[in-house]
C-alpha positions as CSV (number, residue, x, y, z in Angstrom):
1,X,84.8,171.2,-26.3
2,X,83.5,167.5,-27.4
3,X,81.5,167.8,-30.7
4,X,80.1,164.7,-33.1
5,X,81.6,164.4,-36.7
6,X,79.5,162.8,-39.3
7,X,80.7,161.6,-42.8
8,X,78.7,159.6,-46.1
9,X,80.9,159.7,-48.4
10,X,80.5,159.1,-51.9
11,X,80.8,155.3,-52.5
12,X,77.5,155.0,-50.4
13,X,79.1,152.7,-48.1
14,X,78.3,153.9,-44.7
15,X,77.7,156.3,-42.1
16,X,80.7,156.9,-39.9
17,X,80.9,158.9,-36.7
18,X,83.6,160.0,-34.2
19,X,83.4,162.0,-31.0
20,X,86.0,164.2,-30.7
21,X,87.2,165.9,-27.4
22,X,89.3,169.7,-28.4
23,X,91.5,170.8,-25.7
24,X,93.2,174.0,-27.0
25,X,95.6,172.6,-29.8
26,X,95.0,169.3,-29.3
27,X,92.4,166.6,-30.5
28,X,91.3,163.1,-29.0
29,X,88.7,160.6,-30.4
30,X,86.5,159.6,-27.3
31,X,84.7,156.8,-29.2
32,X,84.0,156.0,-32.9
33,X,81.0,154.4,-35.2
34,X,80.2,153.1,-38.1
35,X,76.9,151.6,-39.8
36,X,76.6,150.1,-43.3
37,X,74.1,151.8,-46.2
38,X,71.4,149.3,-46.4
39,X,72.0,148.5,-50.2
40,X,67.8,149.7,-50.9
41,X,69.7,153.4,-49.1
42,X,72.4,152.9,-51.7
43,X,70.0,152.1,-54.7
44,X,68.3,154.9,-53.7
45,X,71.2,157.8,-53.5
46,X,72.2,156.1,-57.1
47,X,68.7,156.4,-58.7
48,X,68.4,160.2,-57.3
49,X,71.7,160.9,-58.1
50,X,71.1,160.1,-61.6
51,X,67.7,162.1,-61.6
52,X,69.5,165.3,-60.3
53,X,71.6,164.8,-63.4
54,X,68.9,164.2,-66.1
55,X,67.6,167.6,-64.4
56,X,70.8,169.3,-65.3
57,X,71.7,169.2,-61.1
58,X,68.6,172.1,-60.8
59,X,67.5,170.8,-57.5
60,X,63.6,172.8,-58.0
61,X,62.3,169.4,-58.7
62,X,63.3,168.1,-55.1
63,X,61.1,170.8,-53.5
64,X,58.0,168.2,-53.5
65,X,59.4,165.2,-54.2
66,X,58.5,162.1,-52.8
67,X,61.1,159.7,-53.5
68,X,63.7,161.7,-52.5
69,X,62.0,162.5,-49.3
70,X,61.6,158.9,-48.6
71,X,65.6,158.1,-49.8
72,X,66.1,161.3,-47.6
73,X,64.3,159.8,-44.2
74,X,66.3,156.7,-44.4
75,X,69.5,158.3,-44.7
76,X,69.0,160.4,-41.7
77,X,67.2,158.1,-39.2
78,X,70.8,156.0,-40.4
79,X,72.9,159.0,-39.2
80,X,70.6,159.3,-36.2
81,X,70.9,155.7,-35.0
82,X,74.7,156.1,-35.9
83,X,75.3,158.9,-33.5
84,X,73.1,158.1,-30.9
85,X,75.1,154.6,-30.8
86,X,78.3,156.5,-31.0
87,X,76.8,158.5,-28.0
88,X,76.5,155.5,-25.0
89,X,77.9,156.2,-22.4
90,X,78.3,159.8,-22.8
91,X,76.3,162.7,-21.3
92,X,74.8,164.6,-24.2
93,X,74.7,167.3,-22.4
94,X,78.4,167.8,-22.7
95,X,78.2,167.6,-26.2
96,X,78.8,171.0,-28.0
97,X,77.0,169.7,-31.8
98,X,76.9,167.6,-34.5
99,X,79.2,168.7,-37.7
100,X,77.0,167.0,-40.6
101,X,78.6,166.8,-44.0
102,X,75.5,165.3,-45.9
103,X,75.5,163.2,-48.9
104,X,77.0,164.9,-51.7
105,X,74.5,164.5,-55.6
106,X,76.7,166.9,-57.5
107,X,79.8,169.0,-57.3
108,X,80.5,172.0,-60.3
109,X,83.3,174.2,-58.4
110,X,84.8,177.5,-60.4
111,X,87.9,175.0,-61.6
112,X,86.0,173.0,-63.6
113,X,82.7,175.2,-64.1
114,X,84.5,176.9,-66.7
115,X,81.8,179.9,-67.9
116,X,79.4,178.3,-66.3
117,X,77.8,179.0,-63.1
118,X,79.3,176.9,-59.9
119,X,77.0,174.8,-57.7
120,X,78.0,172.3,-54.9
121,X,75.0,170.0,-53.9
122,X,74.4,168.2,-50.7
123,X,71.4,166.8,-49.6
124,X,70.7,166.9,-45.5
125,X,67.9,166.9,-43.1
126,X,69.5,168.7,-40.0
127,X,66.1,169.4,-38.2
128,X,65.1,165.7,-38.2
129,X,68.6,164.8,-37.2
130,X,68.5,167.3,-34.3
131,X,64.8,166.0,-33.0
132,X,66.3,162.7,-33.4
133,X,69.4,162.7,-31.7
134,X,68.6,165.5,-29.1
135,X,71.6,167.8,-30.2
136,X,72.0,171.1,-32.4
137,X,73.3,170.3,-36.1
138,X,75.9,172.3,-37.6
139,X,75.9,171.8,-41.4
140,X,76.2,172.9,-45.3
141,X,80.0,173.7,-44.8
142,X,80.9,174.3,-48.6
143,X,77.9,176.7,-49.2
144,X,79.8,179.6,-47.6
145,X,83.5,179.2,-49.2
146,X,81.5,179.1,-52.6
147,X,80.2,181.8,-52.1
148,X,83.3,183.8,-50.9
149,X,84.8,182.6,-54.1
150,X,85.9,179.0,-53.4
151,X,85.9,175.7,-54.8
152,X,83.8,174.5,-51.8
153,X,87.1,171.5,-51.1
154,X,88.9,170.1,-50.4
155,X,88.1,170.7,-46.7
156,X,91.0,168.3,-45.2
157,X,93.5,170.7,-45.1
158,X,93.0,172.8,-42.1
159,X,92.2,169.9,-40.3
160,X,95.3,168.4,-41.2
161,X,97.1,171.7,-40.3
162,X,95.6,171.0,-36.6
163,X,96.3,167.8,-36.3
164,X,100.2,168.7,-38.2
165,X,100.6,171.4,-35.1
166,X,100.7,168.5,-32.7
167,X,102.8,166.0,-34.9
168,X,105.3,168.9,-35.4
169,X,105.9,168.7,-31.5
170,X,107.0,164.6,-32.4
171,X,109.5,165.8,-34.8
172,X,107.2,165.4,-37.9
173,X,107.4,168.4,-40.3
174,X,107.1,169.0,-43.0
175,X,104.4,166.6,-43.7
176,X,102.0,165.4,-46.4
177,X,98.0,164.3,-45.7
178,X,96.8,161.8,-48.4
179,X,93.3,161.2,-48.5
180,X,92.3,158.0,-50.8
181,X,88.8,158.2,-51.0
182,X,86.7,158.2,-54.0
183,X,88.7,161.2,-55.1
184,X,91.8,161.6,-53.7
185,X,92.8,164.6,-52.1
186,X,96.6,166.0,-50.6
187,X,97.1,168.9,-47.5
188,X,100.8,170.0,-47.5
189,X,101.9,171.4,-44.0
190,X,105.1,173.0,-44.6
191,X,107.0,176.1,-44.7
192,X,109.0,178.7,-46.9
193,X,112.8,178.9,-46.6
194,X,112.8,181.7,-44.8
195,X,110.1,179.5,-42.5
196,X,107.0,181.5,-43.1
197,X,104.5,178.4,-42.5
198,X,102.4,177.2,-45.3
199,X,99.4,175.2,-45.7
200,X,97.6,174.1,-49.1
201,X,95.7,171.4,-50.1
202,X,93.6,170.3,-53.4
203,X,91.7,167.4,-54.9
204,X,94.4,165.3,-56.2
205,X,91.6,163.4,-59.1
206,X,89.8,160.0,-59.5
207,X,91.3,157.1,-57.2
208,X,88.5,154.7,-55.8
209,X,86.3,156.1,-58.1
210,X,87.5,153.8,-61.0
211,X,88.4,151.0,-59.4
212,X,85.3,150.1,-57.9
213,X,83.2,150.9,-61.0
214,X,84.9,148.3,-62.7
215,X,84.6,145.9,-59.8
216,X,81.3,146.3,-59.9
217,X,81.1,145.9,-63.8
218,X,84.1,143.1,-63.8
219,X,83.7,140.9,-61.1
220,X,80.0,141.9,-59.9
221,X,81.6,143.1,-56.1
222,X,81.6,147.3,-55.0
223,X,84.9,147.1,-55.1
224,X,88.2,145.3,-55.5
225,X,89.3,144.2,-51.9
226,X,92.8,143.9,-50.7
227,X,93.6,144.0,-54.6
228,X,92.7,140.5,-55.4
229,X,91.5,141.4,-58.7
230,X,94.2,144.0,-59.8
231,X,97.0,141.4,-58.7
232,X,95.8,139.5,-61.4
233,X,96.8,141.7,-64.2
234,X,99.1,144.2,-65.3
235,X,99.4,147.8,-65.8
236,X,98.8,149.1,-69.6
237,X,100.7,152.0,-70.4
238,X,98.3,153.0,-73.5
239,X,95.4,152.8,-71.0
240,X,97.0,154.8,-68.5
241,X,98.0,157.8,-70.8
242,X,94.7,157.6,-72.2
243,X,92.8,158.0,-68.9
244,X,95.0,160.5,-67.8
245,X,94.1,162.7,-70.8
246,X,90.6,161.8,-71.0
247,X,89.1,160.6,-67.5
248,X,88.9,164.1,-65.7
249,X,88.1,167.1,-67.9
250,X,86.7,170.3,-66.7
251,X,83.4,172.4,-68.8
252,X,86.2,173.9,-70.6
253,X,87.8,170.6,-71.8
254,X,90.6,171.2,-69.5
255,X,92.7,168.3,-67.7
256,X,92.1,168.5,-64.2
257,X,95.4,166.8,-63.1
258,X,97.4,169.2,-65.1
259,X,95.4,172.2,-63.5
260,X,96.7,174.3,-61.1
261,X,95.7,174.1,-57.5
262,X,93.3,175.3,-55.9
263,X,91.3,172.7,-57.4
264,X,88.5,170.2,-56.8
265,X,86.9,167.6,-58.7
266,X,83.8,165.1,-58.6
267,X,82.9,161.7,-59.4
268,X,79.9,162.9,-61.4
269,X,82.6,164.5,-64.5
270,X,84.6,161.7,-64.2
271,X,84.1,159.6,-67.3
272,X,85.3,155.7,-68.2
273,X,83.7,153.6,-70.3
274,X,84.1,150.1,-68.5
275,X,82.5,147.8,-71.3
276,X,84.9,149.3,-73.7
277,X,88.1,149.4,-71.5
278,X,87.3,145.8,-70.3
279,X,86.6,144.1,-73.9
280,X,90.0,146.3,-75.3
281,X,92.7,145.3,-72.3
282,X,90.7,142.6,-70.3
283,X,89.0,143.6,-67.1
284,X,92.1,142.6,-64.8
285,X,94.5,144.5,-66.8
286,X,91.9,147.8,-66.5
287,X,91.2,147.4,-62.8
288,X,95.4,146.9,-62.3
289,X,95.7,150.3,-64.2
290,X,92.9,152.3,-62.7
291,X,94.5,151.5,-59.4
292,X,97.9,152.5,-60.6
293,X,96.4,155.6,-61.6
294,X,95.0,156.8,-58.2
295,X,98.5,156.5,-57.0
296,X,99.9,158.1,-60.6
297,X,97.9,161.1,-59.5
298,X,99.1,161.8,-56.0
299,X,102.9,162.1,-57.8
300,X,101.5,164.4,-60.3
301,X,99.8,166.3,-57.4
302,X,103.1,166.8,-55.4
303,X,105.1,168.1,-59.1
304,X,102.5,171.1,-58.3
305,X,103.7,171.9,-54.7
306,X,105.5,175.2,-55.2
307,X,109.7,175.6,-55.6
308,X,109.4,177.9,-52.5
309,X,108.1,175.4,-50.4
310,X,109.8,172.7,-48.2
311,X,108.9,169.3,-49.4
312,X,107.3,167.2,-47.0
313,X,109.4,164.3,-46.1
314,X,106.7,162.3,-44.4
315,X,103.6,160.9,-46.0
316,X,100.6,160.0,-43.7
317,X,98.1,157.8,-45.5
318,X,94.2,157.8,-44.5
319,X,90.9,156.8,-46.9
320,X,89.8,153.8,-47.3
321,X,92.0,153.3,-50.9
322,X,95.3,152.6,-49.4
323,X,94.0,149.7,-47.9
324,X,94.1,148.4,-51.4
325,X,98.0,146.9,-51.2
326,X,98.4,147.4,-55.0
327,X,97.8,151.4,-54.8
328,X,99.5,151.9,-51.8
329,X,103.0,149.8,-53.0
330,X,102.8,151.5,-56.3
331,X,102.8,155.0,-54.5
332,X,105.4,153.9,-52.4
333,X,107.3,153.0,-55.5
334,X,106.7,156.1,-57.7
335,X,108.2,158.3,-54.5
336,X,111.2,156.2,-54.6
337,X,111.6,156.3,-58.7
338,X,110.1,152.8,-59.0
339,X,107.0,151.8,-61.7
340,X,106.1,152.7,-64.4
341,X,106.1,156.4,-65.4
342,X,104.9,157.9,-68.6
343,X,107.8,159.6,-70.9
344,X,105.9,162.6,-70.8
345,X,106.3,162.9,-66.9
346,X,109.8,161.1,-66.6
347,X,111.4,164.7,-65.9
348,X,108.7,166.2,-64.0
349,X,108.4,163.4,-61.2
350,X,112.4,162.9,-61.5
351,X,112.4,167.0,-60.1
352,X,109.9,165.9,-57.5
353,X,112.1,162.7,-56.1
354,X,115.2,165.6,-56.4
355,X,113.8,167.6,-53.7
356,X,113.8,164.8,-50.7
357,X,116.6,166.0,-48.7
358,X,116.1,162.2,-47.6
359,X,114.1,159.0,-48.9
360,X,110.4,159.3,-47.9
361,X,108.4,157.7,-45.3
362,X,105.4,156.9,-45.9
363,X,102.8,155.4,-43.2
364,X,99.1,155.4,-42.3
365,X,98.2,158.1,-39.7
366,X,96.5,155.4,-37.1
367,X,100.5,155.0,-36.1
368,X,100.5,158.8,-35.1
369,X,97.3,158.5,-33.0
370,X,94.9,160.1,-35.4
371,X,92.2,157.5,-37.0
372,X,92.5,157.2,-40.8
373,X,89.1,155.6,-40.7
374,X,87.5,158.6,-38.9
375,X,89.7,161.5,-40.3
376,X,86.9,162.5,-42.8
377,X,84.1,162.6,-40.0
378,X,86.7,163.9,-37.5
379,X,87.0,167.2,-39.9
380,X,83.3,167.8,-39.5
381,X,83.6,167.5,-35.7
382,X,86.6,170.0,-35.9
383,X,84.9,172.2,-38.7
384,X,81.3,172.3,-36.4
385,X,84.0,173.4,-33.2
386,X,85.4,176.1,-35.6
387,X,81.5,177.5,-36.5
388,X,80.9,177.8,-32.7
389,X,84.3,179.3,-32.4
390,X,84.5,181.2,-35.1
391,X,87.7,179.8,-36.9
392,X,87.7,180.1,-40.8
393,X,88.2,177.0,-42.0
394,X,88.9,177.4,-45.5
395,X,92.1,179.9,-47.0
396,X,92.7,181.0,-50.6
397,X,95.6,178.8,-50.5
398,X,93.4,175.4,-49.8
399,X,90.2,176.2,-51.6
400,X,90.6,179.4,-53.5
401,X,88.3,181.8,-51.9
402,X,88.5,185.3,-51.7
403,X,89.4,185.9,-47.6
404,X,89.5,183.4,-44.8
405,X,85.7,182.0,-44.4
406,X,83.9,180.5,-41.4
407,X,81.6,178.0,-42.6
408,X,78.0,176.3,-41.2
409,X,74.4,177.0,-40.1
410,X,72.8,175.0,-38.0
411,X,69.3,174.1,-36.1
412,X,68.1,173.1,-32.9
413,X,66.5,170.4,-31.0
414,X,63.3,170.9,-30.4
415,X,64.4,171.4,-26.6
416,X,66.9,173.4,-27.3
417,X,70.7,173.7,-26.5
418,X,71.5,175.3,-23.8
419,X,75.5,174.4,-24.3
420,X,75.7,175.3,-27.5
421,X,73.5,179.2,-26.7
422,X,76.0,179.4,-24.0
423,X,79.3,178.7,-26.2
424,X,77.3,181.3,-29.1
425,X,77.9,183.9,-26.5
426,X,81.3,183.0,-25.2
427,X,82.9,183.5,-28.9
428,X,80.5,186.3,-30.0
429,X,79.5,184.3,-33.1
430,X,75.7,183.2,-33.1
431,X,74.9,185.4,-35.5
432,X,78.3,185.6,-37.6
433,X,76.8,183.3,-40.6
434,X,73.0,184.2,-41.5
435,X,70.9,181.6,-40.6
436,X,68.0,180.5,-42.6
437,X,65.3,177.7,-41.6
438,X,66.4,174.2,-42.3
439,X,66.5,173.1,-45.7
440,X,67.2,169.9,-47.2
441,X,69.6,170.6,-49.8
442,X,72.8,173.1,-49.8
443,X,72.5,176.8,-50.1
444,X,74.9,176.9,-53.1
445,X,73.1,174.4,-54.9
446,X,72.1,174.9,-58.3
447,X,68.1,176.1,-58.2
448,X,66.0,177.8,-60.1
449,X,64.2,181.1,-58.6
450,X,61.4,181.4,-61.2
């Protein structure tokens, strides 16, 4: 089965696209694409984002909406011209769907909802994308782990589990999936001592997140490339204790990297004050520390892998925050009880380092064959294969919800797809999700029903 995986992530970058060939347990990328945001597209996510927010992330007022219809148009005649590059050369006709993320405005799961009700909100126009490109759209993945309980992410894991079911075959297990994106995220594929295999995965906090809001307040740039602003300064202890009590609390005033996994986070609770960080320790000294505290993160993410649980001696690398040399050194440092380290957490990462049963590798997952460029939009091409299949795709071990749940709905060129029908009712599974009309905006978004 070839399928199309789509990804915008949240630094409002670009589009990227990968087409993906799924031959029983195995994965290969036939081709790859990527187009930049236009910055009036990025102005224009930043502006609605903000106006989702001043309406308390109710998404009623999108309904008739101009503006965001406009913002809305642009963004998918992006993804459109994206995929129909990525698709040259290729008979469409072969192609099974497109797995469409859509851009995220707003992320409340149960972790960090507190009392409050949970919402997850992606915006999306899978009809116009389907007339565009001439393929069926498979979309709104979180929607339906939310609503069987979950935190809606992170949705790397099982992925990673595919691609780790392959890699085990090389001789790499157990092994560790570390996604540096504008949150970072870990999937551990591992195994019990008595070898029972285990899988679990959560949002491991801020990591470009930071950075690149200071860049962008610092140094005028999106963010700081190949460190050249960070290597400038130095890492301040006092700023990175206070971060790491401050930065990520949850509705209930909880710290999200001392939470328990499953857990997820988003950029929109995140909170620094970049004026005030930048006048107290200089703004080379903050950007040095935010950096060191994306990687500060991932080693307070792995004290949470449980005792019962075979450490993962290998560490593969993808998102676009390793390329940053200063975060990915200072990871490589704190596995191998190097940097600096809070007293609080001297003991707790000294008991992580204790349970290498040899020193760590760490690489990026390009040397293994599998894009760290694409792996985000190559999980949407797996997820949308897993909907025609009917695979779940999230666990209560990687997201929290209540059973294993399939996840997407989808819509149909206006011609039809005569692949896709035919796949429906090889697996028995057209009608396993319910499927409503198309809809811009996720199904377990927050809306009022007055």
């Amino acid at each position: 089965m070839i399928t199309v995986g789509v990804m915008t992530g949240n630094s409002l970058d670009a589009v990227d696209a990968v087409l993906t060939r799924f031959d029983g347990g195995r994965m290969a990328d036939l081709a790859a694409c990527s187009l930049p945001y236009p910055a009036e597209l990025r102005n224009g996510f930043l502006t609605l984002r903000k106006r989702i927010a001043r309406h308390g992330y109710d998404v009623s007022f999108l309904k008739n909406d101009s503006s965001f219809t406009a913002v809305l148009k642009s963004c998918t005649d992006l993804v459109a011209e994206t995929v129909n590059t990525l698709c040259r050369g290729f008979d469409k006709s072969e192609i099974a769907a497109i797995g469409l993320h859509g851009q995220t405005c707003g992320h409340f799961p149960p972790s960090v909802a507190g009392d409050a009700a949970p919402y997850t909100l992606q915006v999306f126009d899978p009809a116009r994308l389907a007339a565009l490109t001439d393929l069926p759209v498979i979309y709104d993945f979180r929607s339906d782990d939310m609503a069987n309980g979950g935190e809606g992410a992170p949705l790397a894991p099982i992925h990673n589990a595919h691609i780790a079911a392959d890699l085990k075959e090389k001789g790499l297990f157990p092994v560790a999936f570390c996604n540096a994106g504008n949150t970072g995220n870990i999937a551990v594929v591992s195994e019990t001592a008595d070898g029972k295999s285990v899988t679990v995965g959560w949002d491991a906090g801020p990591f470009n997140h930071f950075a690149d809001t200071l860049s962008r307040f610092g140094a005028n740039e999106p963010c700081d490339l190949n460190g050249r602003f960070g290597a400038r300064g130095r890492i301040v202890p006092e700023l990175l204790a206070d971060l790491f009590d401050t930065a990520a609390v949850t509705g209930n005033g909880e710290n999200f990297y001392l939470l328990p996994p499953p857990k997820s986070s988003d950029p929109s609770w995140y909170r620094i004050d970049a004026a005030d960080v930048c006048a107290r320790f200089g703004f080379e000294n903050a950007l040095r520390t935010v950096e060191y505290l994306g990687a500060y993160g991932f080693m307070t993410a792995l004290s949470m892998i449980g005792e019962n649980v075979k450490m993962p001696q290998s560490f593969l690398l993808f998102g676009g925050g390793w390329k940053n040399p200063l975060a990915l050194n200072d990871f490589k440092d704190l596995l191998n009880g190097k940097g600096i380290v809070l007293p609080r957490h001297a003991d707790v990462f000294a008991r992580v380092r204790a349970r290498f049963s040899r020193p760590p590798a760490v690489d990026f997952s390009d040397r293994y064959g599998y894009s760290g460029t694409y792996m985000e939009a190559r999980i949407f091409a797996d997820m949308a294969r897993c909907r025609i299949t009917g695979e779940p795709f999230s666990f209560p071990e990687t997201t929290g919800c209540k059973s294993p749940t399939v996840a997407g709905i989808y819509a149909l060129p206006p011609a039809g797809a005569p692949l896709l029908d035919g796949l429906f009712e090889q697996y028995g599974t057209k009608d396993l999700i319910p499927n409503p009309p198309p809809r811009l905006f996720s199904r377990a978004a927050k809306e009022s029903r007055t």
